[in-house]
N, C-alpha and C positions, 0 to 999 in steps of 0.2 A: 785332413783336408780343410782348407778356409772358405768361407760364402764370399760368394761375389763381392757382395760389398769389402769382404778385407781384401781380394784381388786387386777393387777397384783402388782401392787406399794404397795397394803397394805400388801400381799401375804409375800412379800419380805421382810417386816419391821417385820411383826409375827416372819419371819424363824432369823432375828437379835435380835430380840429383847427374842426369848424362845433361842438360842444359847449364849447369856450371856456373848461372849467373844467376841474381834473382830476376823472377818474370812476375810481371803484372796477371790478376785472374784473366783476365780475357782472354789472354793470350795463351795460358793453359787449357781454357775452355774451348776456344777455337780449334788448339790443337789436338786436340784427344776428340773431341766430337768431331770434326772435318775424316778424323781418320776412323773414324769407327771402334776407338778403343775403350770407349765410355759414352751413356749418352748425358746430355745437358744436366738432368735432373741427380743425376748418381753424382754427376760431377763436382756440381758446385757444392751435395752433400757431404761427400768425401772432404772436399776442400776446409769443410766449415770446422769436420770434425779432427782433419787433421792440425788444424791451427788452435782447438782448442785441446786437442792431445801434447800439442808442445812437438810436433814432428816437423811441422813447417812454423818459419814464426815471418811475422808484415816486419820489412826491415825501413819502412818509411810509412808508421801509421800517419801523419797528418796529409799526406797526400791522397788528391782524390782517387787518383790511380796509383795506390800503393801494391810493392812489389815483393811476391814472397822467395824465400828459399828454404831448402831443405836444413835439419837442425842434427846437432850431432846426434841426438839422441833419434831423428829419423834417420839419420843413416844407417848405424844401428839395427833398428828395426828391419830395415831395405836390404843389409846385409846378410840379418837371420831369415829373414824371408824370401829373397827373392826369387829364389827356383820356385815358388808357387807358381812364379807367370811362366805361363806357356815362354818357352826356348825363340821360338818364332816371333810371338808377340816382344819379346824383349829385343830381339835384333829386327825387325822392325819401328822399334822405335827409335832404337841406336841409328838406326840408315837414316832416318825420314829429320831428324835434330842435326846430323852433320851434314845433309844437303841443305838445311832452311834455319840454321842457325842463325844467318847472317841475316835471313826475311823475317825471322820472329825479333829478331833484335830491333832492326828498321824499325820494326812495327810497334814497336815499343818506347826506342828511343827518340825515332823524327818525328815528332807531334804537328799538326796540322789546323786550324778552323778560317773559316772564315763567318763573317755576318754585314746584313745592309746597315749602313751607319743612314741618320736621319737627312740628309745630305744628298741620298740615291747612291754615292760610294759605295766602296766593299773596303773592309779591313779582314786584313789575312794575319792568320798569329802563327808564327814558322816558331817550333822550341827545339830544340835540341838536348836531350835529359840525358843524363848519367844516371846509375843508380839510383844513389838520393839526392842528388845535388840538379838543378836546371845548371847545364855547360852557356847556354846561350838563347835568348827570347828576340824575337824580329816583331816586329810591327810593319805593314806596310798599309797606307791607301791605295787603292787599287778605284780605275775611271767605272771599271763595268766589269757585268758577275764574269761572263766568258773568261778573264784574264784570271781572276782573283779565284775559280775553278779551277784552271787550269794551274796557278803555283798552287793549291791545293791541294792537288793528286798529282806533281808530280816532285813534292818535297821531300817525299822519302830514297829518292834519286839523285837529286841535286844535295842534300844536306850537309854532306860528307865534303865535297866539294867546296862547297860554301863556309863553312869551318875552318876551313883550311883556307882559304882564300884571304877572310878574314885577320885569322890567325899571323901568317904571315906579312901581311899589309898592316896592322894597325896594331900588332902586340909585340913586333920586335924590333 
């Protein structure tokens, strides 16, 4: 029988290895804590040790929000081990990644900020990321905060659109 902690390690290689793409920490942390499969503290330990066990590896160190994946040698692992996890806890993780794949992606990929330029303006940074690559960076000025809030929170809705929009009109 394995201690939590290797549960939690194998927990973490399931949730990389059924998400099929790499994901940013946060976006692992968010989702194993939001659902109660791990808390914060076990989480980001596991994380630290899986990446230096060689089972997850950063496939874009110089980014500030660099993104991991699962490594052959953790699959592996995930392979030999994985009836450790609870039966339930593994199809629960399987259900909750193929309803919200598509919100951990968003949340990943449509990057957002804004800040007051000296001016009284707002500038708004709309990105658009791929894996490792930026697909696309916006800049806009914006008169006042309400508007430059508002494409704020609602760029991860608009993005896709917007891409395409682009795309079409000015690359073909």
């Amino acid at each position: 029988m394995l201690d939590q902690q290797s549960i939690n390690k194998l927990i973490l290689l399931f949730v990389f290895d059924k998400m099929d793409v790499p994901i940013q920490e946060n976006i692992v942390i968010d989702m194993v804590t939001e659902n109660g499969w791990i808390n914060y503290m076990e989480c980001k330990d596991c994380l630290t040790q899986l990446l230096k066990t060689s089972f997850i590896a950063n496939i874009s160190p110089r980014s500030s929000n660099p993104r991991f994946t699962i490594t052959t040698d953790g699959r592996e692992c995930l392979n030999s081990f994985y009836t450790n996890i609870n039966s339930s806890l593994r199809e629960a993780i399987t259900d909750n990644i193929k309803k919200n794949r598509i919100k951990y992606r968003k949340k990943q990929d449509y990057v957002s900020d804004y800040y007051k330029n000296s001016d009284g303006t707002y500038t708004v940074v709309l990105k658009i990321d791929s894996n490792t690559v930026p697909l696309m960076e916006l800049k806009l000025n914006i008169q006042n905060r309400n508007t430059a809030k508002w494409i704020f929170k609602n760029w991860g809705d608009k993005a896709a659109m917007v891409y395409e929009f682009i795309q079409e009109n000015l690359v073909d």
